[in-house]
N, C-alpha and C positions, 0 to 999 in steps of 0.2 A: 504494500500500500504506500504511495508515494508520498503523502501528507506527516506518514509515522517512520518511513525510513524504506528498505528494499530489500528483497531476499535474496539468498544464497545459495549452492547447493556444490558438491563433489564432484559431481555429474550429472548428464539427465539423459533421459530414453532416449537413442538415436538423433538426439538435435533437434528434435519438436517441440517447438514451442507450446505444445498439447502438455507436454511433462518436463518443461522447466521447473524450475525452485516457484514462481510466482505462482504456479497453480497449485501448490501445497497451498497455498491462503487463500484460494477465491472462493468465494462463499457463493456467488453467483451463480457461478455454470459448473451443475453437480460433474459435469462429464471430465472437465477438468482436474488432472491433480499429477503429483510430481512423481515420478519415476526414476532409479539410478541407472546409469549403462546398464546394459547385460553385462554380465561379467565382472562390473566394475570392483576393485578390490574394496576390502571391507580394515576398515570400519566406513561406514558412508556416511557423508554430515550434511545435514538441512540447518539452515540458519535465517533470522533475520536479524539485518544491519540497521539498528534504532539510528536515528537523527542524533539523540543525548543516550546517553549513560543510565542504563535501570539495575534495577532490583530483581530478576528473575523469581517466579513465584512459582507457576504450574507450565506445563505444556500437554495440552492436549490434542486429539489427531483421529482420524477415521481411517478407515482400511479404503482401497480402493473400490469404485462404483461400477465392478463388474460383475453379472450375473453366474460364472462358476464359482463357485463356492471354493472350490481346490486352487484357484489363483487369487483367491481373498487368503487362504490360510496359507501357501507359499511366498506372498509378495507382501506380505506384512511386517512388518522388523518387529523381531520377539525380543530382541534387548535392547535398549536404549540409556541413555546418558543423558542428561543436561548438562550444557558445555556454556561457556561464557567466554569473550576474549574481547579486546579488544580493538582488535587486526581482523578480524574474522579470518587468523590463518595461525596462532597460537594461542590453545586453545585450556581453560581450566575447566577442573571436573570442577562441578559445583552439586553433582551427585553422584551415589554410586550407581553400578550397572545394574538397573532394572529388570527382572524377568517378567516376560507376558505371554501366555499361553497363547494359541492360534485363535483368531477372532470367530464369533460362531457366525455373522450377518456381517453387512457392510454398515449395518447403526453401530458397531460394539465399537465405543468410543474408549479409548485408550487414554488414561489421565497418570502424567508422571509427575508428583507435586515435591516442591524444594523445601524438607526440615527447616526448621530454625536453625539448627545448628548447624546445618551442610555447607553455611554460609561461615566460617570460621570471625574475619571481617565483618563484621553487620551491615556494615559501611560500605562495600565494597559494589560497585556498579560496574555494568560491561557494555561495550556499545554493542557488542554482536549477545544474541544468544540462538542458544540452539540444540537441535539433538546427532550423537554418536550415536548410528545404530548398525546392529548385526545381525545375523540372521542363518542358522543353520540347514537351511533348505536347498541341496541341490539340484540343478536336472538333471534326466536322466544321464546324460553323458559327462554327468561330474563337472557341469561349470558352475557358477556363481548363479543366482536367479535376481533382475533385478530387484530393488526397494520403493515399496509403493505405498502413497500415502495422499492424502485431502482432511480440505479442513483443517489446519494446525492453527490454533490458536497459540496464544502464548502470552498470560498473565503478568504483571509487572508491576513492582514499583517506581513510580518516577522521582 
């Protein structure tokens, strides 16, 4: 969203602009959402670059909006990180590694929320925030499966 700052991503699907980093946030066009290379190496990071410096709080995220069920529970990232940096290319945990079982529908919204204490600093504000995720699903011929995801919000203090 341009007004609040811009997104990020590791990689995205084949170069389409259908699964760049911006369509993890469009809340408009369900069809829309982001996607990693095929094969892309892991850990895979989505991010957004705030305008100022926040508070990270929650991130949450939906599975992708496709009708087989078996590439909602393969292209879902089952662990995740909140990450913080202020470079958007060095990067602090601000959580540890989250485990999430395979999504049952494409509603099973996916909520990873930041302790109090996770934040050692209280003080501490990032311009980038975002998630490290991974994901041990391969295909059949042993490559990597992309990371797929909509809807990311991303909760904050300012």
């Amino acid at each position: 969203n341009d007004d609040t700052g811009s997104p990020g991503a590791s990689s995205f699907y084949k170069d389409m602009q259908k699964y760049a980093a911006k369509s993890a946030f469009d809340f408009e066009n369900e069809n829309h959402y982001w996607c990693s290379s095929y094969g892309a190496e892991h850990p895979r990071f989505l991010w957004f670059r705030f305008h100022s410096a926040v508070k990270p709080r929650k991130i949450s995220f939906l599975p992708p909006l496709v009708k087989d069920p078996g590439y909602i529970q393969t292209h879902t990232p089952r662990e995740i990180q909140i990450i913080g940096s202020d470079d958007c290319s060095s990067w602090t945990d601000i959580t540890e590694v989250l485990l999430f079982g395979p999504p049952a529908t494409v509603e099973d919204l996916r909520e990873a929320k930041v302790a109090a204490e996770s934040l050692e600093d209280r003080s501490k504000r990032f311009r980038c925030v975002g998630m490290r995720m991974w994901q041990s699903e391969l295909t059949s011929g042993g490559s990597l499966r992309s990371t797929c995801l909509r809807r990311v919000r991303i909760w904050v203090e300012v």
